[in-house]
PQR file of N, CA, C, O and H, with PARSE charges and radii, in Angstrom:
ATOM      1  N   UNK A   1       0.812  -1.203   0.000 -0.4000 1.5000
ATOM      2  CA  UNK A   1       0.000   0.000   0.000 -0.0000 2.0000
ATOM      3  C   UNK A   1       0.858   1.271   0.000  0.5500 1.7000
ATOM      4  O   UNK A   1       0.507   2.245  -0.667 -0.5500 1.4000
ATOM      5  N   UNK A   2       1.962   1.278   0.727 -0.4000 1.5000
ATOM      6  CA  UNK A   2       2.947   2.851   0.749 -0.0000 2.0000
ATOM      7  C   UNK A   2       3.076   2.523  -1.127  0.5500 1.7000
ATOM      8  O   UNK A   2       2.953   3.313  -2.063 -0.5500 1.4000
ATOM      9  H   UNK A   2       2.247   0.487   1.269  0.4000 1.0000
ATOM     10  N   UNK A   3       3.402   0.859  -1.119 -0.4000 1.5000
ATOM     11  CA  UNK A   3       4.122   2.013  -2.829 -0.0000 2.0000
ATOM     12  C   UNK A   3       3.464   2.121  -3.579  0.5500 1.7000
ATOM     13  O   UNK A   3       3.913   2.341  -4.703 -0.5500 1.4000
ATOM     14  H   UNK A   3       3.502   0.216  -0.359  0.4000 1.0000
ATOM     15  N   UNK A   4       2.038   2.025  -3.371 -0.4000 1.5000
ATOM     16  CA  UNK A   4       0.928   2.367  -4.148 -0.0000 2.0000
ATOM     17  C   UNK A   4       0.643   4.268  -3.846  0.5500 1.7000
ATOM     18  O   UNK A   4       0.477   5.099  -4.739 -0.5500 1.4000
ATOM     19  H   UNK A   4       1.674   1.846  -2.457  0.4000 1.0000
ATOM     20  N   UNK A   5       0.653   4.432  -2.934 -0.4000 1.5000
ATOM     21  CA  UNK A   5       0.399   5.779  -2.722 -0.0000 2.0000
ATOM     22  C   UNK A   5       1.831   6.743  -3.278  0.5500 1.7000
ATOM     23  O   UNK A   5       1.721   7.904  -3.672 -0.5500 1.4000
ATOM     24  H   UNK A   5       0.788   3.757  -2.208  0.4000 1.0000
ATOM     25  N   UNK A   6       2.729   6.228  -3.231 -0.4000 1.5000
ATOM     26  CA  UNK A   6       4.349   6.896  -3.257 -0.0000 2.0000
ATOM     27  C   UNK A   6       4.064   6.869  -4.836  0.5500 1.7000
ATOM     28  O   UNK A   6       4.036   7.977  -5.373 -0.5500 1.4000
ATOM     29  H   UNK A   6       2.819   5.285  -2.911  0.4000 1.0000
ATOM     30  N   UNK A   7       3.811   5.552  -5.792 -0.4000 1.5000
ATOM     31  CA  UNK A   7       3.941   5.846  -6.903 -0.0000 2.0000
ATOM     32  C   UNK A   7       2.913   6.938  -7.730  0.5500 1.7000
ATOM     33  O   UNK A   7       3.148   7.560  -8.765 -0.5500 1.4000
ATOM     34  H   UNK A   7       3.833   4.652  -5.356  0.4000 1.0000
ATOM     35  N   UNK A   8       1.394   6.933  -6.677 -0.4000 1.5000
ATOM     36  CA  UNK A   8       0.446   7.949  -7.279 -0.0000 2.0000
ATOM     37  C   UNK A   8       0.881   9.595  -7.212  0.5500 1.7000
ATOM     38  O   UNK A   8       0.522  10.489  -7.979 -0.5500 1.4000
ATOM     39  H   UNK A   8       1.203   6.428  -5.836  0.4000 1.0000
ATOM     40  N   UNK A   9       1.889   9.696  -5.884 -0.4000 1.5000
ATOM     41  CA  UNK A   9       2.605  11.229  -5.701 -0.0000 2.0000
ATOM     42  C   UNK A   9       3.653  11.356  -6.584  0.5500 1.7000
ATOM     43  O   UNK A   9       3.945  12.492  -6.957 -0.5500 1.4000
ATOM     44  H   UNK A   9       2.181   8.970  -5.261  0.4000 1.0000
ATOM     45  N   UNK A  10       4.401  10.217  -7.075 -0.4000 1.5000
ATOM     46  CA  UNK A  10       5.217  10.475  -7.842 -0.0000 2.0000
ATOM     47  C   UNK A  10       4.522  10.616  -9.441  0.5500 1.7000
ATOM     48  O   UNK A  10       5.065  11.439 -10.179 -0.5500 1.4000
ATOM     49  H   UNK A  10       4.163   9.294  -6.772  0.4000 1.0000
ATOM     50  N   UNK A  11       3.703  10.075  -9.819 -0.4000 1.5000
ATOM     51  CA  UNK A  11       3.188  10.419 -10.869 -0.0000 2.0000
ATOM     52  C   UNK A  11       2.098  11.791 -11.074  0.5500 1.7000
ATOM     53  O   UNK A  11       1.849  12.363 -12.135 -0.5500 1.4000
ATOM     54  H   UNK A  11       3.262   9.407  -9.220  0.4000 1.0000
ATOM     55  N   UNK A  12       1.556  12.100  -9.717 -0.4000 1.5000
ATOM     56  CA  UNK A  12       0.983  13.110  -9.777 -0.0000 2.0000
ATOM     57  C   UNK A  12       1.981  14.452  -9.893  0.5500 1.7000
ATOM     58  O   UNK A  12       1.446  15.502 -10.249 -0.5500 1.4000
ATOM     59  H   UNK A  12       1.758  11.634  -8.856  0.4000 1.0000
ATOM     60  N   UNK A  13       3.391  14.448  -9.608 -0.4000 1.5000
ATOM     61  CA  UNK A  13       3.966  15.596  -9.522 -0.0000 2.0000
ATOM     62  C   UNK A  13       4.676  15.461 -10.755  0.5500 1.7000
ATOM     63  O   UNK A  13       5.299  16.437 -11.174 -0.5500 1.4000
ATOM     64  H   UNK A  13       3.826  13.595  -9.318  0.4000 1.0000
ATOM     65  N   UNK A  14       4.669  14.329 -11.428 -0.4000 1.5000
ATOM     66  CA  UNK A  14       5.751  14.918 -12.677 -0.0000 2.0000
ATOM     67  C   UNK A  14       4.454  14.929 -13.931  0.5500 1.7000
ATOM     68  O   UNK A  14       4.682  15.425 -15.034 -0.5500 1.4000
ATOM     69  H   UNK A  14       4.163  13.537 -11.087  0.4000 1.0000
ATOM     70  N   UNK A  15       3.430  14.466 -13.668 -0.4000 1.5000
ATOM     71  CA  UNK A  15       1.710  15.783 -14.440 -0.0000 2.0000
ATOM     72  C   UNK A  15       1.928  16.632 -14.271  0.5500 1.7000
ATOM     73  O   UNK A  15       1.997  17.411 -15.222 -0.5500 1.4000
ATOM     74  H   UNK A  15       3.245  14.063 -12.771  0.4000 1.0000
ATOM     75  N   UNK A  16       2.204  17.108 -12.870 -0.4000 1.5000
ATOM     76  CA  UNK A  16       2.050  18.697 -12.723 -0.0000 2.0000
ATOM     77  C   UNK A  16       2.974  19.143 -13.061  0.5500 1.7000
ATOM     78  O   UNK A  16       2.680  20.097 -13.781 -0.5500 1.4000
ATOM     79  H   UNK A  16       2.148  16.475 -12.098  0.4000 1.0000
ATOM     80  N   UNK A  17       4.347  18.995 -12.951 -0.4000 1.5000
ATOM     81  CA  UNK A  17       5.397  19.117 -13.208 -0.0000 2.0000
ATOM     82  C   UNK A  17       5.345  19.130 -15.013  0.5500 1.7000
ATOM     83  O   UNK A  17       6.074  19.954 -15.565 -0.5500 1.4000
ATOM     84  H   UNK A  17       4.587  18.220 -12.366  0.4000 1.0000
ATOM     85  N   UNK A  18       4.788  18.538 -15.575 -0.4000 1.5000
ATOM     86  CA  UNK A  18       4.533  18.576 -17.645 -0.0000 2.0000
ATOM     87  C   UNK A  18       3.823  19.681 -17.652  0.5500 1.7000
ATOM     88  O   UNK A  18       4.347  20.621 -18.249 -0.5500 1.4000
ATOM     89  H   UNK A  18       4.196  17.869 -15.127  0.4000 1.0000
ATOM     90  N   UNK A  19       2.580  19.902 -17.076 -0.4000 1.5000
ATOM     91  CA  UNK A  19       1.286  20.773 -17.279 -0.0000 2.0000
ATOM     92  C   UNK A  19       2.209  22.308 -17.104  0.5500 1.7000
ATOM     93  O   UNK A  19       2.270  23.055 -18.080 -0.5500 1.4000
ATOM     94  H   UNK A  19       2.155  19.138 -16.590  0.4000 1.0000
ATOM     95  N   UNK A  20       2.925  22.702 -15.750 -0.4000 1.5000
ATOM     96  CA  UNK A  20       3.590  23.404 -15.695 -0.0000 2.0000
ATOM     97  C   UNK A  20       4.555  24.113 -16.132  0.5500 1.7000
ATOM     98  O   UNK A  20       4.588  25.327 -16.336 -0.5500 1.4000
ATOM     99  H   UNK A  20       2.875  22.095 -14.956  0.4000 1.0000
ATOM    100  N   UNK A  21       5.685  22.995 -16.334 -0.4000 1.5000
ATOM    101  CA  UNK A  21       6.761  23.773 -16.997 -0.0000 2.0000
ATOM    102  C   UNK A  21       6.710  23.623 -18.649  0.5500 1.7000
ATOM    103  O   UNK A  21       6.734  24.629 -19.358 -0.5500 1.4000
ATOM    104  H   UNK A  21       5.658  22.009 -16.168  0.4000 1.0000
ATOM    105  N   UNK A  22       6.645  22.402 -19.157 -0.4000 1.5000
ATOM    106  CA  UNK A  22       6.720  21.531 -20.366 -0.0000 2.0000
ATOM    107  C   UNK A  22       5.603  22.459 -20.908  0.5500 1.7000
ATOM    108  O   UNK A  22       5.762  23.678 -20.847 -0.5500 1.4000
ATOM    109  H   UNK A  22       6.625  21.585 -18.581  0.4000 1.0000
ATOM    110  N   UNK A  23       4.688  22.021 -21.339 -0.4000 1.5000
ATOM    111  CA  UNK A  23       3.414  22.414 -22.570 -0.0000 2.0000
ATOM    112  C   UNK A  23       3.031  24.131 -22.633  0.5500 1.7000
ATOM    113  O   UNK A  23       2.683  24.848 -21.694 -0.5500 1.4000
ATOM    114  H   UNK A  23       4.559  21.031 -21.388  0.4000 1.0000
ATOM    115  N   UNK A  24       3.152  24.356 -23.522 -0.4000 1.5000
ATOM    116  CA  UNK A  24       3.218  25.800 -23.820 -0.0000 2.0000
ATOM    117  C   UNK A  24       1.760  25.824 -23.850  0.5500 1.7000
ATOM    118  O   UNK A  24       1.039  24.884 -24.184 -0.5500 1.4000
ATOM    119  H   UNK A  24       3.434  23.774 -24.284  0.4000 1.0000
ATOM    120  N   UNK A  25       1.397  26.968 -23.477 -0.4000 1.5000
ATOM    121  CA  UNK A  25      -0.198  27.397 -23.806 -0.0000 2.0000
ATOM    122  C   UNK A  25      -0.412  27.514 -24.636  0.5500 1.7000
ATOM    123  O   UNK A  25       0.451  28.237 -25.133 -0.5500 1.4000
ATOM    124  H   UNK A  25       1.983  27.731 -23.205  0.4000 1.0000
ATOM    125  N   UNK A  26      -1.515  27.120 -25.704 -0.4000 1.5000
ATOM    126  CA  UNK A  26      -2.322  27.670 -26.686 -0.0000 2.0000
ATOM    127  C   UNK A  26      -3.124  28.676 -26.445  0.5500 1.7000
ATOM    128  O   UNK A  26      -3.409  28.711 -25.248 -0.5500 1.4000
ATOM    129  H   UNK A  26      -2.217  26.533 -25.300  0.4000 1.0000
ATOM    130  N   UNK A  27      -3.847  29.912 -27.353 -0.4000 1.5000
ATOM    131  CA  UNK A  27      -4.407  30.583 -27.126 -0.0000 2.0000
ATOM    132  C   UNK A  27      -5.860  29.960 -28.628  0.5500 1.7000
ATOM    133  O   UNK A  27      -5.800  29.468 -29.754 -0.5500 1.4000
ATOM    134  H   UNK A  27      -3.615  29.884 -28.325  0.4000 1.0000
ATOM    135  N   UNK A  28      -6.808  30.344 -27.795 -0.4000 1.5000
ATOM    136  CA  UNK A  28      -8.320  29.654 -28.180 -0.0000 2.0000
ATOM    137  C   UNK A  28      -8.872  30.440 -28.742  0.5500 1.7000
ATOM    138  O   UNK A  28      -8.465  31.450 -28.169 -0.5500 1.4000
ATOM    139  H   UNK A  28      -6.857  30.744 -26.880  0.4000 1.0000
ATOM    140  N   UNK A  29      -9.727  30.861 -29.691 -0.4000 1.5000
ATOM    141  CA  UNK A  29     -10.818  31.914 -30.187 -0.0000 2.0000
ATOM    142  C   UNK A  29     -11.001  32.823 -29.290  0.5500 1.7000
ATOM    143  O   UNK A  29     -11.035  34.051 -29.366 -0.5500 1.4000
ATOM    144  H   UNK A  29     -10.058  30.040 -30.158  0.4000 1.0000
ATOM    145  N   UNK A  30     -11.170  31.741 -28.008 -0.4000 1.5000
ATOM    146  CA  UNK A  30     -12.253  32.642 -27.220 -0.0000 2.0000
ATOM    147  C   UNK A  30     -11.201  33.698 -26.435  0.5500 1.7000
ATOM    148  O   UNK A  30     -11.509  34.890 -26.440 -0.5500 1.4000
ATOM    149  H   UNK A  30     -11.142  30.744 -27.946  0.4000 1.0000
ATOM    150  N   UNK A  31     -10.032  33.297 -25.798 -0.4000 1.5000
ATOM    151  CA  UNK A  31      -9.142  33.859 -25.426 -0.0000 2.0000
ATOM    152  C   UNK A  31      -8.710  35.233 -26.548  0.5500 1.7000
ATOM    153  O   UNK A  31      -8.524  36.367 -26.107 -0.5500 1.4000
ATOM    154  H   UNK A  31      -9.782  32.329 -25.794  0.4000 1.0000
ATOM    155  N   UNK A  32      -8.628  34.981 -27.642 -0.4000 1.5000
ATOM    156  CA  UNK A  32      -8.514  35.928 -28.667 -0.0000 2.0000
ATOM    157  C   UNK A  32      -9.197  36.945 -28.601  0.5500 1.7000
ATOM    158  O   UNK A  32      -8.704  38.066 -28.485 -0.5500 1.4000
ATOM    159  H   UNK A  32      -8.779  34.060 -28.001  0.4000 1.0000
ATOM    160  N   UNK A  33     -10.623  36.673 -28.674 -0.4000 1.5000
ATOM    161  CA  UNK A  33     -11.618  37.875 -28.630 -0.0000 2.0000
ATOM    162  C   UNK A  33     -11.404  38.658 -27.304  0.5500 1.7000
ATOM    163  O   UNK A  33     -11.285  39.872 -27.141 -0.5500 1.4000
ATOM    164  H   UNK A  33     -11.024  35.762 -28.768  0.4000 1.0000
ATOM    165  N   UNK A  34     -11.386  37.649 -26.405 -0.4000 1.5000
ATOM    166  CA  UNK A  34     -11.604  38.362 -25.116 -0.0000 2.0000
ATOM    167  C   UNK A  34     -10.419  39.682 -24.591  0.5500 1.7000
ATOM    168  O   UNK A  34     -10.471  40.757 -23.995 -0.5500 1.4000
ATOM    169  H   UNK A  34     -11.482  36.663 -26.537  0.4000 1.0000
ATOM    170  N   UNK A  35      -9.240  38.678 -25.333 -0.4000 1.5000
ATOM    171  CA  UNK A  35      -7.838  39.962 -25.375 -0.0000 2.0000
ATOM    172  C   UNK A  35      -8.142  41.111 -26.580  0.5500 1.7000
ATOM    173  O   UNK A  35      -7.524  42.175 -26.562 -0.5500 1.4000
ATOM    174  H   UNK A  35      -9.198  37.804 -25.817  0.4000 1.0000
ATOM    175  N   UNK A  36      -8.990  40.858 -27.467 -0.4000 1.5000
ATOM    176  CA  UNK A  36      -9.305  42.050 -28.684 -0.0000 2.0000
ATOM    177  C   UNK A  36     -10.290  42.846 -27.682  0.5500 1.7000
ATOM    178  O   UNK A  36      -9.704  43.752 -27.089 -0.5500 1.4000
ATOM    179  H   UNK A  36      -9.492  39.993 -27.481  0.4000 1.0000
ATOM    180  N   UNK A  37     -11.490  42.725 -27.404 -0.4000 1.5000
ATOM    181  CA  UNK A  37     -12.269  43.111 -26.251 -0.0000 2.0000
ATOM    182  C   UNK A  37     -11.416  44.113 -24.722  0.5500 1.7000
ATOM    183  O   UNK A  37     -11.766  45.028 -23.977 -0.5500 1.4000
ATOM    184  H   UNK A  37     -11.966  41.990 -27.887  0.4000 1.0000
ATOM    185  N   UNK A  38     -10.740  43.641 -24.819 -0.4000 1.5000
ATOM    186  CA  UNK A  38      -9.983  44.118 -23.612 -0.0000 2.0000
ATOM    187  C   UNK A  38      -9.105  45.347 -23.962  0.5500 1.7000
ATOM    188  O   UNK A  38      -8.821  46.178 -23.099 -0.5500 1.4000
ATOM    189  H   UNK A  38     -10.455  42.898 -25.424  0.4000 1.0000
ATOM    190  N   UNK A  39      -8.594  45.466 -25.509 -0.4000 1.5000
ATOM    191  CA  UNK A  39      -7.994  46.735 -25.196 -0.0000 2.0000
ATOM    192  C   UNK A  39      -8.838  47.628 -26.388  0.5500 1.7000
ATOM    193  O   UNK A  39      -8.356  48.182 -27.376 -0.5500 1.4000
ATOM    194  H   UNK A  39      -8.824  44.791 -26.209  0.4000 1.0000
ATOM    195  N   UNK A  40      -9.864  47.588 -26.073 -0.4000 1.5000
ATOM    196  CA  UNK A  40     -10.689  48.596 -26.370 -0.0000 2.0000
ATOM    197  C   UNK A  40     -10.673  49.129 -25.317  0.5500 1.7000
ATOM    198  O   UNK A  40     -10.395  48.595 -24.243 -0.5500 1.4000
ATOM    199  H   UNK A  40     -10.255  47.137 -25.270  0.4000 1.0000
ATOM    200  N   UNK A  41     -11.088  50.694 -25.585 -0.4000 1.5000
ATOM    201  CA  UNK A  41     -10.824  51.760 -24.227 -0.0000 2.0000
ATOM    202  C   UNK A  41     -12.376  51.341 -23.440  0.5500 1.7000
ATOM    203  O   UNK A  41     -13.291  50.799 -24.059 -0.5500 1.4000
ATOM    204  H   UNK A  41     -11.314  51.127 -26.457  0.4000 1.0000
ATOM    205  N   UNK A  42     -12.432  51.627 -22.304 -0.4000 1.5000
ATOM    206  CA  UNK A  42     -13.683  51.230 -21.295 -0.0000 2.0000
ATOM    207  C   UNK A  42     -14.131  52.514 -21.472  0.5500 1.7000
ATOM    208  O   UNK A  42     -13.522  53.472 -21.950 -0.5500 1.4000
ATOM    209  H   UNK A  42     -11.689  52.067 -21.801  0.4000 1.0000
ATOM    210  N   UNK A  43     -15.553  52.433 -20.926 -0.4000 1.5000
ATOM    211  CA  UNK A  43     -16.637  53.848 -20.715 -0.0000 2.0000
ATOM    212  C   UNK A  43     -16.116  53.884 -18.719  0.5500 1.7000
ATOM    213  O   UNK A  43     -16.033  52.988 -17.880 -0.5500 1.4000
ATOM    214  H   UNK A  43     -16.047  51.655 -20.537  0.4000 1.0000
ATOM    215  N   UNK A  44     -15.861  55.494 -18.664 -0.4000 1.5000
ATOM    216  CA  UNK A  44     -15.904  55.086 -16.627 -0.0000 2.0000
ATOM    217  C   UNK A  44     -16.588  56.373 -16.618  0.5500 1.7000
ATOM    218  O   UNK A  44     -16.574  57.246 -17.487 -0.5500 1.4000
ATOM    219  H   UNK A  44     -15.928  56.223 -19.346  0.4000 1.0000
ATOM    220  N   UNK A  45     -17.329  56.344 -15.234 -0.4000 1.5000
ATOM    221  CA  UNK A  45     -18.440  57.024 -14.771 -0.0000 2.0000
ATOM    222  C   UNK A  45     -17.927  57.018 -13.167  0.5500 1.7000
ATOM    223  O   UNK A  45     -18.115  56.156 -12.308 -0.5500 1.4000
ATOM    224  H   UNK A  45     -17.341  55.635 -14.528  0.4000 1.0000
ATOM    225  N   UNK A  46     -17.195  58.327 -13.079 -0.4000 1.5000
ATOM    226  CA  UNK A  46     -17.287  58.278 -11.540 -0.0000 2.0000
ATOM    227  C   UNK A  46     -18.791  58.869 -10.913  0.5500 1.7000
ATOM    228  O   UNK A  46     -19.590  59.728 -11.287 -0.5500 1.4000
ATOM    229  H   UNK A  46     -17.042  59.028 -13.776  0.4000 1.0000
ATOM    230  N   UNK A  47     -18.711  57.889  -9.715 -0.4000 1.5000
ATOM    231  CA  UNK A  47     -19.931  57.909  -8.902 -0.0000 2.0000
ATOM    232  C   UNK A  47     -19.619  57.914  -8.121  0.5500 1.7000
ATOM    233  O   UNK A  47     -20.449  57.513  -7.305 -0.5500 1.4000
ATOM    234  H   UNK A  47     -18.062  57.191  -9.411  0.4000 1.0000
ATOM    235  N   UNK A  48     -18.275  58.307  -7.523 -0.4000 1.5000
ATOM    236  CA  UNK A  48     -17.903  58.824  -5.691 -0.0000 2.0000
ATOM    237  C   UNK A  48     -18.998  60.127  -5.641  0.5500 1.7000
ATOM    238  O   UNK A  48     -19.354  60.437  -4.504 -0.5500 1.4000
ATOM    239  H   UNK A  48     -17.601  58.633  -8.186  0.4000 1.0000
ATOM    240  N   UNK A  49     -19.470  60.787  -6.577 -0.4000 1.5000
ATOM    241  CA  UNK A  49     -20.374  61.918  -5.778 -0.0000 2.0000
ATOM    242  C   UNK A  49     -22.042  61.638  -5.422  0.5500 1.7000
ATOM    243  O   UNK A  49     -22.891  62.372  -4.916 -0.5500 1.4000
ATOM    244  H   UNK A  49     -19.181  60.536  -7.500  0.4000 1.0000
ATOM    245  N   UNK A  50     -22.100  60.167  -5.953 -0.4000 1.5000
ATOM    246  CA  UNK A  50     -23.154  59.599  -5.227 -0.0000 2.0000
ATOM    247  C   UNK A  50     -22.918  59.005  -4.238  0.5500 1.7000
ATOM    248  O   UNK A  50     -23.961  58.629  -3.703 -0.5500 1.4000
ATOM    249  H   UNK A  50     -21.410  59.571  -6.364  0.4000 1.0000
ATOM    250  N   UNK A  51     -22.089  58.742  -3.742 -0.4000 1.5000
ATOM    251  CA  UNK A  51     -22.081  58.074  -2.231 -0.0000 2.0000
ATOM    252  C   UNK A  51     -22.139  58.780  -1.496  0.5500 1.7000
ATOM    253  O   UNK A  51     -21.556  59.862  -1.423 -0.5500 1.4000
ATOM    254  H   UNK A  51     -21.241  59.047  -4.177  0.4000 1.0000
ATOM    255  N   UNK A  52     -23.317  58.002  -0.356 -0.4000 1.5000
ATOM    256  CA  UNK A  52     -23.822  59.069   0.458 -0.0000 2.0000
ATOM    257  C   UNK A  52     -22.922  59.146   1.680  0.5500 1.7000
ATOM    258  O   UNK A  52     -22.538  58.054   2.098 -0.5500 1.4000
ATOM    259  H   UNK A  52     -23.791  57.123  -0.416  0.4000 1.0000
ATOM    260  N   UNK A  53     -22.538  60.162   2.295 -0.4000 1.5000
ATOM    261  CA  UNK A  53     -21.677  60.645   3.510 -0.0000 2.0000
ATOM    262  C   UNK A  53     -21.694  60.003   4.705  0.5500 1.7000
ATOM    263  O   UNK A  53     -22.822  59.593   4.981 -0.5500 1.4000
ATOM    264  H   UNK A  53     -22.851  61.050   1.956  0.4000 1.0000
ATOM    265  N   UNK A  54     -20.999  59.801   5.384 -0.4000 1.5000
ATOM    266  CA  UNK A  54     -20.345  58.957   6.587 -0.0000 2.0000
ATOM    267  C   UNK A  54     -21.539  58.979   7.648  0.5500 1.7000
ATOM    268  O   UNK A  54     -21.948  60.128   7.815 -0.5500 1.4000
ATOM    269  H   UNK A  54     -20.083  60.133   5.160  0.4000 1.0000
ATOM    270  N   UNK A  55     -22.085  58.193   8.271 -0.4000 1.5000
ATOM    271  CA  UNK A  55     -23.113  58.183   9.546 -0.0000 2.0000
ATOM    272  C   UNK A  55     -22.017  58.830  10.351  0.5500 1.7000
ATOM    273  O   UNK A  55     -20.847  58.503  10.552 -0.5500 1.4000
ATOM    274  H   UNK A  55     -21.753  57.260   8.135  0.4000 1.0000
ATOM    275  N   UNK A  56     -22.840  59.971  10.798 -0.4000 1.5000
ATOM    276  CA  UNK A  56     -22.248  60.680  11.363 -0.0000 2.0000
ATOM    277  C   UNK A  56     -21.825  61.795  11.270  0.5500 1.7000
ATOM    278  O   UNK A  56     -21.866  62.435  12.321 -0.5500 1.4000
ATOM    279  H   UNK A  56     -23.790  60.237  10.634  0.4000 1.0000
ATOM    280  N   UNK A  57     -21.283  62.475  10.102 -0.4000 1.5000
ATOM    281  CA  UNK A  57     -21.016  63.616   9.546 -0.0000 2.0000
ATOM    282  C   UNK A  57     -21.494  64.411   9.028  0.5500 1.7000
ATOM    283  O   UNK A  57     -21.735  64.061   7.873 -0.5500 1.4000
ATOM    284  H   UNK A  57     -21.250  61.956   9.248  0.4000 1.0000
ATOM    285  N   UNK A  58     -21.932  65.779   9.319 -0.4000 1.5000
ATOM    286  CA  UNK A  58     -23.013  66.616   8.987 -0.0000 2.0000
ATOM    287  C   UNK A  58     -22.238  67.299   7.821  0.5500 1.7000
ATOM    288  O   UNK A  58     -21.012  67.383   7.750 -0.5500 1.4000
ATOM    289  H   UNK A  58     -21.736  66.063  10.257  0.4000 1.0000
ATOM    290  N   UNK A  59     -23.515  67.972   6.542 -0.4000 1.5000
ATOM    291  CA  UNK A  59     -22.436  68.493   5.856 -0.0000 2.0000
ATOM    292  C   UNK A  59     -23.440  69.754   5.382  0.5500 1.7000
ATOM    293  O   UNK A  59     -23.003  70.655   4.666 -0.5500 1.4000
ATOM    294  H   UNK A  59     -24.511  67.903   6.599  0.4000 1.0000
TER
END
């Protein structure tokens, strides 16, 4: 039973160990769009002058 468990840690760390260092990422459609999407400029709307004032503080 140990070298049943010893051989599942040893095989589980050199997976992780491939997944990690070894295999380069691909990039997917969806990853594509989402990075085209992303550097489009954003709309921003500050709304700190809607938040309402501290309990407590008269103004």
């Amino acid at each position: 039973m140990p070298y049943l468990f010893g051989g599942l840690v040893l095989l589980n760390a050199l997976t992780l160990g491939y997944y990690l260092f070894l295999q380069q990422p691909t990039t997917t459609q969806t990853l594509k769009a989402a990075q085209d999407e992303i550097t489009q400029p954003l709309a921003f709307t500050n709304s700190a002058e809607y938040i309402p004032p501290i309990i407590g503080v008269r103004e």
